[in-house]
N, C-alpha and C positions, 0 to 999 in steps of 0.2 A: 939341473938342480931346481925344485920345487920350489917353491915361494909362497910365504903366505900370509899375509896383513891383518895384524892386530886393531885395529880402530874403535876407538870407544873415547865415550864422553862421560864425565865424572866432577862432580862439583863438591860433596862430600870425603870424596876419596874409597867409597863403597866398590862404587865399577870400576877405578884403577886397582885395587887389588883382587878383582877379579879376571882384569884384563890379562897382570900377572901369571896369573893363574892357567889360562888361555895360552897365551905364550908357551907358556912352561910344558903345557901337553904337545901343543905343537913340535918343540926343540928335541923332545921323544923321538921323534922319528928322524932316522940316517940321513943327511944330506939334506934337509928342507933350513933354508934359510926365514929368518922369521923377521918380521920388520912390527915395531907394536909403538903406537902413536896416539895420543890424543887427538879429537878430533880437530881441534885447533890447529895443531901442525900438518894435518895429512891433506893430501893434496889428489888430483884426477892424477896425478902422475903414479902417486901410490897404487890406486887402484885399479891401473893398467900396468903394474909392473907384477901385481901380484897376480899368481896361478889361481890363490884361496883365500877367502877376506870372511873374517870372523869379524863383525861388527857387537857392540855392547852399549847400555844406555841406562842409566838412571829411569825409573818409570813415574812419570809426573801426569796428575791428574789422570792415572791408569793408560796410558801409551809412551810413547819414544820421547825422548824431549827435544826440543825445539833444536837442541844444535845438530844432531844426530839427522833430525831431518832435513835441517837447511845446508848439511854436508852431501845429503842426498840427492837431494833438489839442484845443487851448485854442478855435481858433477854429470847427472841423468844425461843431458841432453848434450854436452864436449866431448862425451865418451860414447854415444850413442851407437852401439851397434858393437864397439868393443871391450864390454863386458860380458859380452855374451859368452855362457860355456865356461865361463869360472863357478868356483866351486863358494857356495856361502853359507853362512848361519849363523848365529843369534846370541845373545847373553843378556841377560840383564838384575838388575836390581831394583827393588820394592821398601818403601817403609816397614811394611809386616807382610806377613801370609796371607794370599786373599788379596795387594793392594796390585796387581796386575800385571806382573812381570812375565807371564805369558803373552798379555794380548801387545808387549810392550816386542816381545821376541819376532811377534807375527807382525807387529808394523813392519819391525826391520827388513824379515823374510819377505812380506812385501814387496817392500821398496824394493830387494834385490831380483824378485822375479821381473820386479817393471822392467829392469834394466836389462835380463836376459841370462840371468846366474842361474847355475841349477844349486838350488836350496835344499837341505836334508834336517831332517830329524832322526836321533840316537836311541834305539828301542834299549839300550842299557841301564840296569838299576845302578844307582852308586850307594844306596844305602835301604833301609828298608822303607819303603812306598817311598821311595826318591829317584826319581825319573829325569830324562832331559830330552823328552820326547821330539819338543819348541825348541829348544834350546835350555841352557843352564842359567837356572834361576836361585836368586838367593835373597834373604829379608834382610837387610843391612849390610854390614861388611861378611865377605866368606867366611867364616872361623870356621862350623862342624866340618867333619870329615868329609859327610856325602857331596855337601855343598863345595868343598875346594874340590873333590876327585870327581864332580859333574864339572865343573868349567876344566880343569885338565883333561878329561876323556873329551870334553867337546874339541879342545885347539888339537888335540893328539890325532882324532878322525878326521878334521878336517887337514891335516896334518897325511895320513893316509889316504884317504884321495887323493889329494894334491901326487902324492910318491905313486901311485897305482895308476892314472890317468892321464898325467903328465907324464912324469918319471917312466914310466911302464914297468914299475917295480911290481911286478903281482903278487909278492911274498906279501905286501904291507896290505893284502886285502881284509877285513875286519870279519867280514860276513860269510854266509856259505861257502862262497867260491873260493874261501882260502884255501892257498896251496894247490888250484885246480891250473892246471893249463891252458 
C-alpha cells in the first residue's frame, strides 16, 4: 500500500485549502493511504514513512517561507540518504498573479532533490493556459475551477506514482506507457 504525505505550511489558511485539495487527488487513487499535515506537526518520521511527499507553502517575498524551509533544513541531514528515490512535488500560493508561486514551487523541488527525491512536473492543462508544469499554483485561496483541479491532478499523479512504482500497479501509469506491459 502506497503512501503519500501531504505537508504544507499556511498562515492565512490559502495553502491549507489547497493542501485539501492535494489530498483529495491523492485519495483518487485505489489503495494509497494519504497522511496531510501542517508543517508544524510533521515530523522526519513522516517523511520516511511516506513513498510520495507533496510539499506546499505560502510564497513570501517571492520564495518558500521560512517554516517550509526550517522543516527542510530540520529533517535534510537525520534522514540523509533515506529520502532518496521518493517521489516529490510542489504547491504553492501567491498574493496575486505574477507574486511568485512558481519560483516558491522550485525552492521546494529544490530542497527535495538535495535530499535525493525524484521530482516531477505535470505537462496537463486544467483550464485554458492553466498549467502545473512547477507544480500547482494559485493567487489566494483555490476557488476557480482550473486552480482546485490543478492541485487535485497534482496529489492524484503524485498519487500514481507512488501506485505504479511502489505498488507496481502499471494500470495507474498517467503517460504513454499506459496500459503497456
Amino acid at each position: 500500500m502506497g503512501k503519500v504525505l501531504v505537508v504544507y505550511d499556511s498562515r492565512s489558511g490559502n495553502t491549507a485549502a489547497m493542501a485539501e485539495h492535494v489530498a483529495e487527488g491523492a485519495r483518487e487513487i485505489p489503495g494509497i493511504e494519504v497522511r496531510l499535515l501542517h508543517v508544524d506537526d510533521a515530523t522526519k518520521e513522516d517523511a520516511l514513512w511516506a513513498d510520495g511527499i507533496a510539499a506546499g507553502a505560502p510564497t513570501y517575498t517571492g520564495i518558500v517561507s521560512w517554516k517550509m524551509k526550517k522543516y527542510w533544513d530540520g529533517i535534510a541531514q537525520p534522514t540523509w540518504g533515506r529520502l532518496e528515490g521518493k517521489f516529490g512535488c510542489a504547491f504553492a500560493t501567491q498574493g496575486g498573479w505574477g507574486g511568485g508561486a512558481e519560483l516558491t514551487c522550485m525552492s521546494i523541488l529544490t530542497m527535495m532533490m538535495n535530499v535525493g527525491m525524484l521530482t516531477f512536473g505535470v505537462t496537463d492543462y486544467t483550464g485554458h493556459q492553466f498549467t502545473l508544469h512547477y507544480g500547482a499554483v494559485s493567487a489566494g485561496k483555490p476557488q476557480q475551477d482550473a486552480e482546485i483541479a490543478a492541485a487535485r491532478r497534482l496529489g492524484k499523479r503524485l498519487a500514481q506514482w507512488v501506485a505504479v512504482y511502489v505498488d507496481g500497479d502499471k494500470s495507474q501509469h498517467p503517460g504513454p506507457m499506459k496500459g503497456r506491459d
